[in-house]
N, CA, C and O atoms as a GROMACS GRO file, in nm:
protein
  452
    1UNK      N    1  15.438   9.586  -5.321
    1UNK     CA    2  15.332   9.601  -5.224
    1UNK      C    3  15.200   9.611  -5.299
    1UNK      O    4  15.192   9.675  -5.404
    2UNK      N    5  15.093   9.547  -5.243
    2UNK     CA    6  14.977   9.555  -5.307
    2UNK      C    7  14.911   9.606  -5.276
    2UNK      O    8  14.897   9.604  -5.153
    3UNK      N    9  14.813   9.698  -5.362
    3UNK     CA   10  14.730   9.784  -5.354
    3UNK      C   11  14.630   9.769  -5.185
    3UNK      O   12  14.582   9.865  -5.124
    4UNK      N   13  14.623   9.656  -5.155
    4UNK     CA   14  14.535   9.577  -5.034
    4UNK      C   15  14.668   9.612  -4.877
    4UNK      O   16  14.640   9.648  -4.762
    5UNK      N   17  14.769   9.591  -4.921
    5UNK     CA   18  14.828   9.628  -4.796
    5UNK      C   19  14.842   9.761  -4.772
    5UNK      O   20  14.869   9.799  -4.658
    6UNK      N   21  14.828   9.841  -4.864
    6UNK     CA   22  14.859  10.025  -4.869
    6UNK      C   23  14.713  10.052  -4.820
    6UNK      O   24  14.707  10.076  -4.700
    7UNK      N   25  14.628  10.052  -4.868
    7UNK     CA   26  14.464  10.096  -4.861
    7UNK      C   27  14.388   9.981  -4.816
    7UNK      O   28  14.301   9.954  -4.898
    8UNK      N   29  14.389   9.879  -4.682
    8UNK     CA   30  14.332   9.804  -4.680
    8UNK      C   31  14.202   9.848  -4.665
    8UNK      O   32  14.174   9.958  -4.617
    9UNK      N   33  14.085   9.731  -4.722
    9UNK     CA   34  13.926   9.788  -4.683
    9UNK      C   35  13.892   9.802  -4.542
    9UNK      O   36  13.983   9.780  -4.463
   10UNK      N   37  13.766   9.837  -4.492
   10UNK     CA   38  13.700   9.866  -4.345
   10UNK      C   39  13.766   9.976  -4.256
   10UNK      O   40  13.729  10.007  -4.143
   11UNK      N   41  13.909  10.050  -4.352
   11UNK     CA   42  13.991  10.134  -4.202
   11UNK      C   43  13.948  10.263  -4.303
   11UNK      O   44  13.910  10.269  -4.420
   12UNK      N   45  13.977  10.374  -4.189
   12UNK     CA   46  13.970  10.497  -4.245
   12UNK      C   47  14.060  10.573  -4.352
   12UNK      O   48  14.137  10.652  -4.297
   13UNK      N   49  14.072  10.570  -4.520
   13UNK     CA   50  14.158  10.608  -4.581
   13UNK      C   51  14.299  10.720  -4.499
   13UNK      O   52  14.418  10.726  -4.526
   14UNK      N   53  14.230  10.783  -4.413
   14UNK     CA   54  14.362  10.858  -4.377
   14UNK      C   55  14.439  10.790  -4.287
   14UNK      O   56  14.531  10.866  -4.259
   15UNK      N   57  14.451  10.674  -4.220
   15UNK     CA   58  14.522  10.575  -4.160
   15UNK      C   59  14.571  10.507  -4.217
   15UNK      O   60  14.658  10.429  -4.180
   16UNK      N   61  14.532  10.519  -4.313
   16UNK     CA   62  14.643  10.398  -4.440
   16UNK      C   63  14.823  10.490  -4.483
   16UNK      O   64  14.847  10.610  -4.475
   17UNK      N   65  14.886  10.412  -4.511
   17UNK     CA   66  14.977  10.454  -4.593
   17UNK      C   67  14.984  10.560  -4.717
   17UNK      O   68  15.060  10.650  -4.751
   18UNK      N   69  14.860  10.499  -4.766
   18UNK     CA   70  14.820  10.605  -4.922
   18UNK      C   71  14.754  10.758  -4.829
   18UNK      O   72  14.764  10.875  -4.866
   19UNK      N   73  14.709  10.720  -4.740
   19UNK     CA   74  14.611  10.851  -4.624
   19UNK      C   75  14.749  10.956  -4.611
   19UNK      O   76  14.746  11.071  -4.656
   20UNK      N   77  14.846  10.907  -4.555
   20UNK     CA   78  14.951  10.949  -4.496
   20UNK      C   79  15.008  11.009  -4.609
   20UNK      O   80  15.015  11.132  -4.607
   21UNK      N   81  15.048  10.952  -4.702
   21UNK     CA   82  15.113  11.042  -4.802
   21UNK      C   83  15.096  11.085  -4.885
   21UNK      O   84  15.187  11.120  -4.961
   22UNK      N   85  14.910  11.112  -4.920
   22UNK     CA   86  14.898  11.186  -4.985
   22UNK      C   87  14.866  11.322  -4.871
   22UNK      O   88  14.881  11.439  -4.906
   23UNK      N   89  14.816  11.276  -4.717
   23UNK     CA   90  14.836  11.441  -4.644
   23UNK      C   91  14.943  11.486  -4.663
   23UNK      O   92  14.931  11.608  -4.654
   24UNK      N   93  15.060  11.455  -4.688
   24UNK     CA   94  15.196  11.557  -4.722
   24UNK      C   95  15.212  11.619  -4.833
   24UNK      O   96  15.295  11.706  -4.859
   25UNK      N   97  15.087  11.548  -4.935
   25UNK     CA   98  15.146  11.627  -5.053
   25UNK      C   99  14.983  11.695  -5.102
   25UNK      O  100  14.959  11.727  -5.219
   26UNK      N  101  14.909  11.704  -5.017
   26UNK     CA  102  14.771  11.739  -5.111
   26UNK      C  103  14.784  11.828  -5.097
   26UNK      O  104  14.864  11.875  -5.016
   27UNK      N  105  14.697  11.903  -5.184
   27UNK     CA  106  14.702  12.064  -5.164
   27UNK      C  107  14.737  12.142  -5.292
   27UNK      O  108  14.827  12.089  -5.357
   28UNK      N  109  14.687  12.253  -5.342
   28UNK     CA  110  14.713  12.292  -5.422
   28UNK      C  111  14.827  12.317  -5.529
   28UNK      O  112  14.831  12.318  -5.652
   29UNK      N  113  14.957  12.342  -5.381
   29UNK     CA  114  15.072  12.422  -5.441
   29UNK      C  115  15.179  12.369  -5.374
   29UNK      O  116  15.273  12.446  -5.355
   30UNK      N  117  15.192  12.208  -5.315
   30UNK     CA  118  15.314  12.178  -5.247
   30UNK      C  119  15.387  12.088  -5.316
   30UNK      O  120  15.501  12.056  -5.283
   31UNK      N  121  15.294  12.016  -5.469
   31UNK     CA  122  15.383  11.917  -5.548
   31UNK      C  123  15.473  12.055  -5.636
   31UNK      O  124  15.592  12.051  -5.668
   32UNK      N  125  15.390  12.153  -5.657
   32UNK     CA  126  15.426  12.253  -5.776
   32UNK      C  127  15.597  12.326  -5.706
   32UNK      O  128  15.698  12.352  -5.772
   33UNK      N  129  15.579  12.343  -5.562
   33UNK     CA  130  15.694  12.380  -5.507
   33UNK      C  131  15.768  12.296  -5.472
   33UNK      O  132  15.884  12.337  -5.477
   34UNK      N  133  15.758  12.175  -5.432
   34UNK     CA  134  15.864  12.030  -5.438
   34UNK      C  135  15.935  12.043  -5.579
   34UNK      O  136  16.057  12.031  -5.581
   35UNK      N  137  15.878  12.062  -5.676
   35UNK     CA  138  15.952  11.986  -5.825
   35UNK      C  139  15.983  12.123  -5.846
   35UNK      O  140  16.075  12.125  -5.928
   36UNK      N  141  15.944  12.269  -5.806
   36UNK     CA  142  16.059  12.388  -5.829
   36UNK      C  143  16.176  12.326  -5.737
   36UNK      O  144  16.294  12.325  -5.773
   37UNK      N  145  16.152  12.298  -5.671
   37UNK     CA  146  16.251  12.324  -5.552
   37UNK      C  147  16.423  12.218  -5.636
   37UNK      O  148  16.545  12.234  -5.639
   38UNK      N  149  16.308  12.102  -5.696
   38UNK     CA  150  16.382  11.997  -5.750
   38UNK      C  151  16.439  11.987  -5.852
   38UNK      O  152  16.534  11.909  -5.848
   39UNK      N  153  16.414  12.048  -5.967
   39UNK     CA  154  16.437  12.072  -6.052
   39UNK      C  155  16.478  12.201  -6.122
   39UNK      O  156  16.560  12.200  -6.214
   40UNK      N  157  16.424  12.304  -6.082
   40UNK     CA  158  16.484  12.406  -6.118
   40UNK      C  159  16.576  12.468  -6.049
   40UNK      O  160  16.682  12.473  -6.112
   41UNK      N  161  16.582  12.530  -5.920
   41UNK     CA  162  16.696  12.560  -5.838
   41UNK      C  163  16.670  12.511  -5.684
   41UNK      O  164  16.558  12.512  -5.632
   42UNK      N  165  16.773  12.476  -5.628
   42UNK     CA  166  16.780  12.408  -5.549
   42UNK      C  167  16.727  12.480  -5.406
   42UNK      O  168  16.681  12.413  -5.314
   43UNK      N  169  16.740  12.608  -5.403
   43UNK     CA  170  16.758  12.726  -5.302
   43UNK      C  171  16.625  12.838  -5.336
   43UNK      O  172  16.674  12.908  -5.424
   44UNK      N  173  16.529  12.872  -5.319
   44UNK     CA  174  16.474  12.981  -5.382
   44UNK      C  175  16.420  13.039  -5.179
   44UNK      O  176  16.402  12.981  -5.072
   45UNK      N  177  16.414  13.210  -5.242
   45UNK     CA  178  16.390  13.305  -5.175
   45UNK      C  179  16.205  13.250  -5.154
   45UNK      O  180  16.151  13.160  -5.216
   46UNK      N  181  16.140  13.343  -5.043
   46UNK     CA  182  16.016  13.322  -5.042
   46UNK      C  183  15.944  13.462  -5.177
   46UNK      O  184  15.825  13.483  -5.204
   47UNK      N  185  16.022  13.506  -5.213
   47UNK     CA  186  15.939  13.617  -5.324
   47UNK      C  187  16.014  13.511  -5.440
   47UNK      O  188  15.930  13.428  -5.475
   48UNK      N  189  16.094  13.498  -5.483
   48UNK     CA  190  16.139  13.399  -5.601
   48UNK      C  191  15.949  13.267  -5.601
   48UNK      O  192  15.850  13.282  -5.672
   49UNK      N  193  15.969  13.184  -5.521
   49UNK     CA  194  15.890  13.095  -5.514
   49UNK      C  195  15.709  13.183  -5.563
   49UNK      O  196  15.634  13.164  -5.658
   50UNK      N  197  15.703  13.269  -5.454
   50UNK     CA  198  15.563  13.347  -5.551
   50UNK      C  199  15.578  13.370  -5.646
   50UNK      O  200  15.470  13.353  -5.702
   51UNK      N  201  15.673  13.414  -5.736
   51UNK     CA  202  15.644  13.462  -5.857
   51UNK      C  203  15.715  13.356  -5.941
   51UNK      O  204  15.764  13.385  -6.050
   52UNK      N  205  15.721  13.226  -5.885
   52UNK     CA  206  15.736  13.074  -6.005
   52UNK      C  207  15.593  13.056  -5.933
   52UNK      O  208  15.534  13.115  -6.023
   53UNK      N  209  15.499  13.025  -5.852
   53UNK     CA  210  15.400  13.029  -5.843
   53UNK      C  211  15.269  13.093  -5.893
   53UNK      O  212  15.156  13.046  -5.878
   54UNK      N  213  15.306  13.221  -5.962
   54UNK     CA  214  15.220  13.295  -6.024
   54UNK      C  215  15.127  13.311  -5.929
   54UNK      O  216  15.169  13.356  -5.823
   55UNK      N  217  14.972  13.279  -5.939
   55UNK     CA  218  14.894  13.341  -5.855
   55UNK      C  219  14.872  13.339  -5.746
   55UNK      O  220  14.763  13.382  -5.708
   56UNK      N  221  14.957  13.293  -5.663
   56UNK     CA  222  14.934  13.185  -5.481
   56UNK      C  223  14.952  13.339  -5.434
   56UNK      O  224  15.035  13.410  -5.492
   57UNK      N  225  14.897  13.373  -5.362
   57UNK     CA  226  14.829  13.510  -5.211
   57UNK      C  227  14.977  13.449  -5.138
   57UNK      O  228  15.044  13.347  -5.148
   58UNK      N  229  14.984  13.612  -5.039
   58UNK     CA  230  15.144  13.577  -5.000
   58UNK      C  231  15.064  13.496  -4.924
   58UNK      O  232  15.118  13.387  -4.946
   59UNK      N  233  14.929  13.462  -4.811
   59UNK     CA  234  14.909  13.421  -4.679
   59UNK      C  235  14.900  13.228  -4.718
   59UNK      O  236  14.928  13.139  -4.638
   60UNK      N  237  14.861  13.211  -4.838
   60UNK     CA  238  14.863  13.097  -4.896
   60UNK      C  239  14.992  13.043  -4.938
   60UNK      O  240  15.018  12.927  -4.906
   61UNK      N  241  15.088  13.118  -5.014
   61UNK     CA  242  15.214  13.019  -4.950
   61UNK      C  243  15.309  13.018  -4.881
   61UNK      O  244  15.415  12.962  -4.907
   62UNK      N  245  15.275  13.094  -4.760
   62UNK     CA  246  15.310  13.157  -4.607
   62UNK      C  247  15.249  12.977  -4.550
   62UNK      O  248  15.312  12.874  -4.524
   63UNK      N  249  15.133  13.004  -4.551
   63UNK     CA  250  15.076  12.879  -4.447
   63UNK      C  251  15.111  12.744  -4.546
   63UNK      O  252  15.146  12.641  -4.488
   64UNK      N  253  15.103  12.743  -4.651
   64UNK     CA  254  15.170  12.651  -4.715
   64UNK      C  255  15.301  12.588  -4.721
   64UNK      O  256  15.315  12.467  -4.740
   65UNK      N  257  15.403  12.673  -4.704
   65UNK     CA  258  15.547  12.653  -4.610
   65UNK      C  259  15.553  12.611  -4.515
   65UNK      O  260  15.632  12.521  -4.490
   66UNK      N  261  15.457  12.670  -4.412
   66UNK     CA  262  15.473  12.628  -4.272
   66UNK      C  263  15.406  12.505  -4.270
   66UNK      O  264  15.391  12.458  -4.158
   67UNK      N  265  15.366  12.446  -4.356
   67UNK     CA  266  15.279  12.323  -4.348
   67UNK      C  267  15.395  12.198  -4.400
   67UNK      O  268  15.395  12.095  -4.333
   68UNK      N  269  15.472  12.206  -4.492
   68UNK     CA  270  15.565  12.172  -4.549
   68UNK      C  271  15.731  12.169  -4.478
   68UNK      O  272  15.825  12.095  -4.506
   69UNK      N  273  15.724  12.260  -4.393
   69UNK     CA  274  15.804  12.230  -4.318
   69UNK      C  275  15.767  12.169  -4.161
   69UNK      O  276  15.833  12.116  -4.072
   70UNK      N  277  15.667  12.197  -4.175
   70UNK     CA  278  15.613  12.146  -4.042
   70UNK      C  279  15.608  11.969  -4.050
   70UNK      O  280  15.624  11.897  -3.952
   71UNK      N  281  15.582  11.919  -4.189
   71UNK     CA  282  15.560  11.799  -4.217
   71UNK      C  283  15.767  11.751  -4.256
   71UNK      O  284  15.803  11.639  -4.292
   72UNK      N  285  15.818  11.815  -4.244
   72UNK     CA  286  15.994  11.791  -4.273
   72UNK      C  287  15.992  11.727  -4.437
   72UNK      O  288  16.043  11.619  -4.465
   73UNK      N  289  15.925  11.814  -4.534
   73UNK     CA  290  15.969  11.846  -4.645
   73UNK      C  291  16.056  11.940  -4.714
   73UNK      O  292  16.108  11.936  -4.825
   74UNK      N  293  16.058  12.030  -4.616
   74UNK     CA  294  16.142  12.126  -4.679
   74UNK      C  295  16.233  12.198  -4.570
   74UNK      O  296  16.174  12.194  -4.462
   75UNK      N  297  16.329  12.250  -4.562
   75UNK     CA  298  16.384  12.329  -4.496
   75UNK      C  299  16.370  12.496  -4.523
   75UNK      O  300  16.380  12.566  -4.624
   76UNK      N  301  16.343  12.521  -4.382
   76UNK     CA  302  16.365  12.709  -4.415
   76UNK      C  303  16.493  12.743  -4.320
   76UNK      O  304  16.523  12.727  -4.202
   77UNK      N  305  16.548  12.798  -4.432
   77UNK     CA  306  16.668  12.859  -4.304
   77UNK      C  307  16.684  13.004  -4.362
   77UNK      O  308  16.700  13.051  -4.475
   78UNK      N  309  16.669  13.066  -4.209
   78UNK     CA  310  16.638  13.262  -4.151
   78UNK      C  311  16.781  13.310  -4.166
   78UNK      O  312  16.872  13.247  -4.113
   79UNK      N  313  16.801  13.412  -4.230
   79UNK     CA  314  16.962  13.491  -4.192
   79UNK      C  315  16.904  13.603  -4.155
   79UNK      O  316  16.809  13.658  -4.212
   80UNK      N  317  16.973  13.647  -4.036
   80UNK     CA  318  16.954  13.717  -3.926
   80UNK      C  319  17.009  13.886  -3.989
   80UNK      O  320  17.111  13.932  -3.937
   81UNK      N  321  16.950  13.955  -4.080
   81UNK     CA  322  17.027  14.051  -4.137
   81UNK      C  323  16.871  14.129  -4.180
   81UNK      O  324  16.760  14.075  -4.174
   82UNK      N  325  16.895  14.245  -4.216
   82UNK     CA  326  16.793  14.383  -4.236
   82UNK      C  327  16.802  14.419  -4.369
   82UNK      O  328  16.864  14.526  -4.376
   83UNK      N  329  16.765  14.375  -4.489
   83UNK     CA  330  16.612  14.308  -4.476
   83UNK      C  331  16.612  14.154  -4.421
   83UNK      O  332  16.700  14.087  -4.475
   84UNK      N  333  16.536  14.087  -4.328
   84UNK     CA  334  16.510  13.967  -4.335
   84UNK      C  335  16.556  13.871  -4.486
   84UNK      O  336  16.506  13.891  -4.597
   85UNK      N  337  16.656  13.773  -4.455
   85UNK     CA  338  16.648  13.699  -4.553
   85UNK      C  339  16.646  13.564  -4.544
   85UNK      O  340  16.746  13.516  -4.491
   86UNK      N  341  16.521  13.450  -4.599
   86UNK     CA  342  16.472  13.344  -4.565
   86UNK      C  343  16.485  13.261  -4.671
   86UNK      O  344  16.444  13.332  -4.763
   87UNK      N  345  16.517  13.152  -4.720
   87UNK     CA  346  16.556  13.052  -4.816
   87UNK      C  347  16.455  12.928  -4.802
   87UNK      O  348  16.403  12.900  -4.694
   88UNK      N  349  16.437  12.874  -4.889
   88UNK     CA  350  16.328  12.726  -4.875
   88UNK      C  351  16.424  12.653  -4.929
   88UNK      O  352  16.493  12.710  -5.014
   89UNK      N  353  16.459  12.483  -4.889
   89UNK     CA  354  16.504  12.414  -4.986
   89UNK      C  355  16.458  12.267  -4.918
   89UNK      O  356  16.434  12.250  -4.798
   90UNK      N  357  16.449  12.136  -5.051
   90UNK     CA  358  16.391  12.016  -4.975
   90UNK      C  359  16.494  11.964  -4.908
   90UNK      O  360  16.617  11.958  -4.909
   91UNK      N  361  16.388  11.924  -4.844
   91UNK     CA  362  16.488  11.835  -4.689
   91UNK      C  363  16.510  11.684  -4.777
   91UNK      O  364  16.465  11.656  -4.888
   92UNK      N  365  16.578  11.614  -4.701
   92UNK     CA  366  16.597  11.463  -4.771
   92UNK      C  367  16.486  11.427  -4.802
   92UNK      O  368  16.443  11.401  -4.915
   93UNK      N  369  16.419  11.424  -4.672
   93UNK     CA  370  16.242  11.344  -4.690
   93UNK      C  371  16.169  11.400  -4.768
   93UNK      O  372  16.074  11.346  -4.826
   94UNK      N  373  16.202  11.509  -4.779
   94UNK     CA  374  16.142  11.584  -4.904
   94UNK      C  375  16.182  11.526  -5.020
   94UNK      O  376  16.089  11.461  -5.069
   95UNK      N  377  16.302  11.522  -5.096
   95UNK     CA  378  16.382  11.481  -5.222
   95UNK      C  379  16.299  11.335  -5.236
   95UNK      O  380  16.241  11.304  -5.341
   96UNK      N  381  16.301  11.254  -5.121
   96UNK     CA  382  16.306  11.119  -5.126
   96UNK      C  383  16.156  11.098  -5.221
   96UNK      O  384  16.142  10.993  -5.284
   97UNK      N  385  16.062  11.192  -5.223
   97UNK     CA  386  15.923  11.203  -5.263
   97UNK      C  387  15.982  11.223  -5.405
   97UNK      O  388  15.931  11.141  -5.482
   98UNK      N  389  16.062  11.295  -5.458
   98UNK     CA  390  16.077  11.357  -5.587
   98UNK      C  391  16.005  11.207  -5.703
   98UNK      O  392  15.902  11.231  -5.766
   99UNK      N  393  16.066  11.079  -5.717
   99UNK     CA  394  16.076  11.023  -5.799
   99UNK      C  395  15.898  11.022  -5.757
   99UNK      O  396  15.815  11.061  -5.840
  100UNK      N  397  15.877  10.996  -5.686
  100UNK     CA  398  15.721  10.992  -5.719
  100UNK      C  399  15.633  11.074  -5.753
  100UNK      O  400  15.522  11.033  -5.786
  101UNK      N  401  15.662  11.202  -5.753
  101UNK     CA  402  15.601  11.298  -5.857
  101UNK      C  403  15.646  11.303  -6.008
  101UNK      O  404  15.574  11.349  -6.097
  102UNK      N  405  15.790  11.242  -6.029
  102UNK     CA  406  15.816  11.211  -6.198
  102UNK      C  407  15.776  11.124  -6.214
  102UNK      O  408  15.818  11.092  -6.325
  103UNK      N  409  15.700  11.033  -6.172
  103UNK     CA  410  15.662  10.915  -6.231
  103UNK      C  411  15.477  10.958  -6.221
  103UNK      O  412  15.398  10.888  -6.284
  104UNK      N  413  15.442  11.043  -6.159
  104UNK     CA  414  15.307  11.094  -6.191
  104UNK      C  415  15.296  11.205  -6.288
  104UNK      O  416  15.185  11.251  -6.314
  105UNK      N  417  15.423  11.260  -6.354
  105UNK     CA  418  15.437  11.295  -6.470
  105UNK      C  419  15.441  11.253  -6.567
  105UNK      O  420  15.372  11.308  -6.653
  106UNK      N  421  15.532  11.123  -6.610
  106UNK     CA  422  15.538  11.033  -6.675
  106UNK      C  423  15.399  10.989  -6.745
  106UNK      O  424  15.358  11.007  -6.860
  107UNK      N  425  15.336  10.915  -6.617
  107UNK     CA  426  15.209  10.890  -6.636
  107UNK      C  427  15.106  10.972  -6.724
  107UNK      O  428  15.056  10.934  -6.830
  108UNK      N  429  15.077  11.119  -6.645
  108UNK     CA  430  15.008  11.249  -6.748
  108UNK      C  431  15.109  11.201  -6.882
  108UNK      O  432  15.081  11.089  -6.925
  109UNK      N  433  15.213  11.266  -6.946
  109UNK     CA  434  15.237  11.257  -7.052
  109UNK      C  435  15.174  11.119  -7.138
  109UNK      O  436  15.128  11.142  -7.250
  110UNK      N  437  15.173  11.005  -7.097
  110UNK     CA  438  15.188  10.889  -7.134
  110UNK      C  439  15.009  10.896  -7.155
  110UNK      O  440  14.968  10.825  -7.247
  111UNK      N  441  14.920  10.963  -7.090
  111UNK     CA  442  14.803  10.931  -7.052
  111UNK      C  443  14.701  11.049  -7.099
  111UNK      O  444  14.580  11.033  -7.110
  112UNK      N  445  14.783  11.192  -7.129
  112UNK     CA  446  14.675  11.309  -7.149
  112UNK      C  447  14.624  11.277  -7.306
  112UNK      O  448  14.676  11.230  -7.407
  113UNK      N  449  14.458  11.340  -7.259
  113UNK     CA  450  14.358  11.275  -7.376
  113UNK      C  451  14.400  11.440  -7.445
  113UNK      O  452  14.355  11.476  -7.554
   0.00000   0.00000   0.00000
């Protein structure tokens, strides 16, 4: 596919293809939790994920989840028990993104000055 059919000129970048998928992934902290999710363990708690996140505010990757699942990247599934216990893990459509964040790794390695 060529660069001209993804981003054609005269339309509004967020109507394009490239518009669309980079709204699923922009954002500070949703490639950083895709490739935990992907690579390191498959399942993480919502306190596990803050503290592989280091500095993210709980309300930032609170609304950041809900944004991510709201978009069907990730799954949250609730167990109904005292304390509350809540799990994140990627959904297919989620996974299906993976190779395209290793290959924008690839790239950095191949490319950092």
């Amino acid at each position: 596919m060529a660069i001209e059919d993804c981003s054609p000129t005269g339309i509004d970048i967020s109507q394009t293809d490239f518009g669309y998928t980079m709204s699923l992934v922009c954002g500070k902290y949703k490639m950083i939790i895709m490739y935990w999710l992907a690579e390191y363990k498959p399942v993480l708690r919502f306190n596990e994920l803050k503290r592989c996140l280091g500095t993210i505010s709980f309300k930032t990757l609170s609304n950041t989840l809900k944004e991510m699942e709201a978009d069907k990247l990730i799954i949250r599934t609730e167990y109904p028990q005292i304390p509350p216990k809540v799990e994140y893990s990627l959904s297919e459509r989620g996974k299906s993104l993976i190779p395209v964040l290793d290959l924008m790794c690839e790239w950095g390695a191949a490319n950092r000055l």
